[in-house]
C-alpha positions as CSV (number, residue, x, y, z in Angstrom):
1,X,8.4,-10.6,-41.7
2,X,6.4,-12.2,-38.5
3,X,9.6,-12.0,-36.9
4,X,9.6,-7.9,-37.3
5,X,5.9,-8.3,-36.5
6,X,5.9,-10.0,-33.4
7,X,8.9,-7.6,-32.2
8,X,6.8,-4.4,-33.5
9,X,3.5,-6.2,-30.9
10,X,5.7,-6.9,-28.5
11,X,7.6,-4.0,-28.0
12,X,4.2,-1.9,-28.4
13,X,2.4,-3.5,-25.6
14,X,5.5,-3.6,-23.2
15,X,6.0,0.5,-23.8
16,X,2.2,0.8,-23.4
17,X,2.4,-1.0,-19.8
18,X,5.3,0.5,-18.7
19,X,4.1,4.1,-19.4
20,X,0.8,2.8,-17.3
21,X,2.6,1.6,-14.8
22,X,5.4,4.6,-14.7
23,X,2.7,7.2,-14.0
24,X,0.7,4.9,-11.6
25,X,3.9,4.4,-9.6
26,X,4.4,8.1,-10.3
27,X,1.1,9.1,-8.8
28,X,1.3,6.8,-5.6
29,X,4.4,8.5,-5.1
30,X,3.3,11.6,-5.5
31,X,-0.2,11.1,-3.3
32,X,2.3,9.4,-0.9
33,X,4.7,12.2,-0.4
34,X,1.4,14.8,-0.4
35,X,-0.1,12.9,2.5
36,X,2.6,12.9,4.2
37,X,3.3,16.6,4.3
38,X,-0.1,17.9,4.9
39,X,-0.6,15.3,7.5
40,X,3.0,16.2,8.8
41,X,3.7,12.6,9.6
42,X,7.3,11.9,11.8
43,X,8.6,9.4,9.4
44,X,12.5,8.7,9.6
45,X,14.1,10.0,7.1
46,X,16.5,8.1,4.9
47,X,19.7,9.1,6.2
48,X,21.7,8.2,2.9
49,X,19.0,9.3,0.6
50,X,21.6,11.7,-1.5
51,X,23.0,8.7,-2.8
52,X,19.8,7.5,-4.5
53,X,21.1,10.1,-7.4
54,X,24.1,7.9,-8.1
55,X,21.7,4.7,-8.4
56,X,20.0,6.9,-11.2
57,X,23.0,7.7,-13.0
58,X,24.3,4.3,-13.2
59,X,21.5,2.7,-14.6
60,X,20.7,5.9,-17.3
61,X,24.5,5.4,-18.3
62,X,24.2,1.4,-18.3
63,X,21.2,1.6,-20.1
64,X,21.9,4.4,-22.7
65,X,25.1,2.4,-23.5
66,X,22.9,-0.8,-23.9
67,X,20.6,0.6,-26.4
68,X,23.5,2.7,-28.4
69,X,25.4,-1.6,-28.9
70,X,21.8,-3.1,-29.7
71,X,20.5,-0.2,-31.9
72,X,19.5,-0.5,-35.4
73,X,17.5,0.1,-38.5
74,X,15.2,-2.3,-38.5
75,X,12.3,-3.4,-35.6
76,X,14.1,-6.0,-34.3
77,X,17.0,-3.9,-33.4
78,X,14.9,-1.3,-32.3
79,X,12.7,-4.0,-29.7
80,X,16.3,-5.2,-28.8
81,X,17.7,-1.4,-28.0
82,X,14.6,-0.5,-26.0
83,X,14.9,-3.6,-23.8
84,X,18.4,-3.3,-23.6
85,X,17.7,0.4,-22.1
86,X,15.1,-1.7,-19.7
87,X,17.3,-4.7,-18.4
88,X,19.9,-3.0,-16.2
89,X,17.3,-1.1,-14.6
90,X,14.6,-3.8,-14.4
91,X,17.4,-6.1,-12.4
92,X,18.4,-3.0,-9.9
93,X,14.7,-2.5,-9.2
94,X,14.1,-6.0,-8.2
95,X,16.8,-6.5,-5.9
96,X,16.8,-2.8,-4.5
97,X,13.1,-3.2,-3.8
98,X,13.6,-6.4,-1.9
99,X,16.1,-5.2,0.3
100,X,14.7,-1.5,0.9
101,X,11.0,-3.3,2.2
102,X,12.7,-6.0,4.5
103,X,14.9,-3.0,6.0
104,X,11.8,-1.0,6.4
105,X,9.2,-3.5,7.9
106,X,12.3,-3.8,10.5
107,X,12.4,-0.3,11.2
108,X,8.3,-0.4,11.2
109,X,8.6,-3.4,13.6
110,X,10.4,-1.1,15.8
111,X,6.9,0.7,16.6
112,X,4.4,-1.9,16.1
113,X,4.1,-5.5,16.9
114,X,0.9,-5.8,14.6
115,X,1.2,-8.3,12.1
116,X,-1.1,-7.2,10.5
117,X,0.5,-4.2,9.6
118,X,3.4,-5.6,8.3
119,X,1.5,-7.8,6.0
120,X,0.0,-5.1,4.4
121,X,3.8,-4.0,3.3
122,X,4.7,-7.1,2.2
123,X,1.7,-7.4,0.3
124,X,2.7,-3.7,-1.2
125,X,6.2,-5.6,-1.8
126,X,5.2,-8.4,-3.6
127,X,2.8,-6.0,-5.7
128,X,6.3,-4.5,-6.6
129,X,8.0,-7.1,-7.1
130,X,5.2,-8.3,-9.4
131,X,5.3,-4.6,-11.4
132,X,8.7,-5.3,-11.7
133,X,8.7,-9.2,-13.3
134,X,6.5,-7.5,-15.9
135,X,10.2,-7.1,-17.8
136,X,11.1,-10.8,-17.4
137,X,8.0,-11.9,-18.6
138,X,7.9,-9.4,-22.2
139,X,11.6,-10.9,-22.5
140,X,11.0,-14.2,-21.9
141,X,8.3,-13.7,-24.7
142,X,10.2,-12.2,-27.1
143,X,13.3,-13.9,-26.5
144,X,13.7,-16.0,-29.2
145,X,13.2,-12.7,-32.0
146,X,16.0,-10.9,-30.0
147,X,18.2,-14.1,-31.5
148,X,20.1,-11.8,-33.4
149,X,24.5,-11.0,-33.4
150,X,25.3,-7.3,-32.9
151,X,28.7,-7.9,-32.8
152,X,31.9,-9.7,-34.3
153,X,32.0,-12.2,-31.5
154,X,28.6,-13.9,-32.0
155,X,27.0,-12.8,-29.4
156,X,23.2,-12.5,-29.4
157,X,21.3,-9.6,-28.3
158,X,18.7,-11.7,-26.4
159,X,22.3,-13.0,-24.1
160,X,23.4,-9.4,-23.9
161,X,20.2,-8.5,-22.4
162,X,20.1,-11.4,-20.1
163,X,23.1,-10.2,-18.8
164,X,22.4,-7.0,-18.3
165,X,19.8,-7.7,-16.3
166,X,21.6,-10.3,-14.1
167,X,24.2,-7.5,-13.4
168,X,21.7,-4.9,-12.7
169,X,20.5,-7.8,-10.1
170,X,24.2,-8.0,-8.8
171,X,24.4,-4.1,-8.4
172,X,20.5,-3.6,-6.8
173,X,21.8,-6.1,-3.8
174,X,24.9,-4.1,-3.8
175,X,23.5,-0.8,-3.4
176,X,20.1,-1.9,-1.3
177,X,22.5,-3.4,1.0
178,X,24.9,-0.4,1.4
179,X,21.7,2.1,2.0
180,X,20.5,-0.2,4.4
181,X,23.4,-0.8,6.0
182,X,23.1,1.6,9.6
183,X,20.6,3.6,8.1
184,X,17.7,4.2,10.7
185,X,15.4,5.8,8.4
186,X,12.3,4.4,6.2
187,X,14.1,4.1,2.7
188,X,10.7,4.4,1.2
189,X,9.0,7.0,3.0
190,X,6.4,7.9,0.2
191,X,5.2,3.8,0.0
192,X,1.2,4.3,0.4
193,X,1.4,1.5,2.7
194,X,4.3,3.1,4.8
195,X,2.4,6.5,5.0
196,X,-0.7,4.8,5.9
197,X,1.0,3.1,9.0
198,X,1.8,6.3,10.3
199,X,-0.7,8.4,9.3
200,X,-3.3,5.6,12.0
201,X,-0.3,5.4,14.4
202,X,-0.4,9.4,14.5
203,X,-4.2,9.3,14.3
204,X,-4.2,6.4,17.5
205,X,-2.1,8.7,19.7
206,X,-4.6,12.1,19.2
207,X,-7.2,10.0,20.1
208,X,-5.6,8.6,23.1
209,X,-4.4,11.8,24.1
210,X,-8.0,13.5,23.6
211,X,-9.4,10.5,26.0
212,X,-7.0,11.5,28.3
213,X,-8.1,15.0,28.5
214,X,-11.4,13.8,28.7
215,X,-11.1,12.1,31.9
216,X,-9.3,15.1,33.7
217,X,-11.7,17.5,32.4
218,X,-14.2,16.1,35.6
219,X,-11.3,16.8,37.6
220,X,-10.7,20.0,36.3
221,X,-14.0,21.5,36.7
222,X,-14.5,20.5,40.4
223,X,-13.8,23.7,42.2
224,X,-11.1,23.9,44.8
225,X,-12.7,22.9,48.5
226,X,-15.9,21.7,47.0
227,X,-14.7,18.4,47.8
228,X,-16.5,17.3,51.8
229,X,-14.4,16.8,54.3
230,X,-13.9,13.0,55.2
């Protein structure tokens, strides 16, 4: 009975967070992306991005057949099924988001040599990366409960998990490392951070150009054989 109840709390609070942190990621993205076409910034453009569709189907496949083996009547089945749906994914996510921000602060490095800059996207990384442990933390919580055999080998939901996320780790370096590979466009090109490098590096060359114009406009206005004669 505290077993189902701590799985029931568990699982509650870890769907709660997620949702949060689904529709913040949601809405960066989206502000991102908005930014970036009103302020019609010349960000390179992923050159493989129509194979981000096959990194979506693999993990909706691996984790829909994750939750179908783990599923059953009772919470604890449930809590395992739901974070059997999570793992795969949760792994990917990790290791894809590692790869794709060290491939795009290179890229960045390419027009800036401000460090500080590219601190501000690791930082953005790490933030990721930190949105992304949430999994392995609720796991490494609940591990113990999800000490249950689905099968007729033995084997324990809470090891089935485990390796599910390892594998989804496997398969993020995989596939971060193929997209990167001669690809010399921003992988994440809606990152708040990314668009907001641009957006000042677009901003610093209006302003530079207006100074320009500034100065000749003197120049301009002189009329022709005003100027004395030496």
């Amino acid at each position: 009975m505290i077993a189902e109840f701590l799985s029931l709390l568990l699982l509650g609070i870890f769907l709660l967070v997620n949702a949060l942190v689904l529709l913040a990621r949601a809405f960066g993205s989206l502000a991102g992306m908005t930014w970036r076409k009103v302020l019609r910034l010349d960000i390179p453009e992923n050159e493989k991005k129509s194979w981000e569709k096959l990194y979506t189907l693999v993990w909706l496949i691996v984790g829909l057949w994750a939750f179908y083996k783990l599923w059953g009547w009772n919470l604890t089945r449930i809590t395992a099924a739901v974070f059997g749906f999570f793992a795969f994914r949760s792994g990917a996510n990790v290791a894809r988001t590692l790869v794709y921000s060290l491939h795009d602060r290179k890229v960045i490095k390419g027009y800036t040599e401000d460090s500080r800059t590219l601190e501000v996207i690791a930082r953005a990384t790490r933030f990721s990366l930190l949105v992304e442990g949430l999994f392995v933390v609720s796991f490494a919580l609940i591990y113990k409960t999800l000490s249950i055999t689905f099968n007729p080998s033995g084997r324990s939901a809470s090891a089935f998990i485990l390796y599910l996320w390892l594998a989804g780790l496997i398969f993020g370096l995989l596939f971060g490392w193929f997209m990167a590979r001669n690809n010399r466009g921003i992988l994440m090109r809606n990152a708040i951070a990314t668009v907001g490098f641009f957006a000042l590096r677009k901003g610093k060359r209006k302003a530079d150009e207006t100074v320009k114009s500034a100065k000749r406009l003197p120049d301009r206005l002189v009329p022709k054989g005003s100027k004395k004669d030496e």
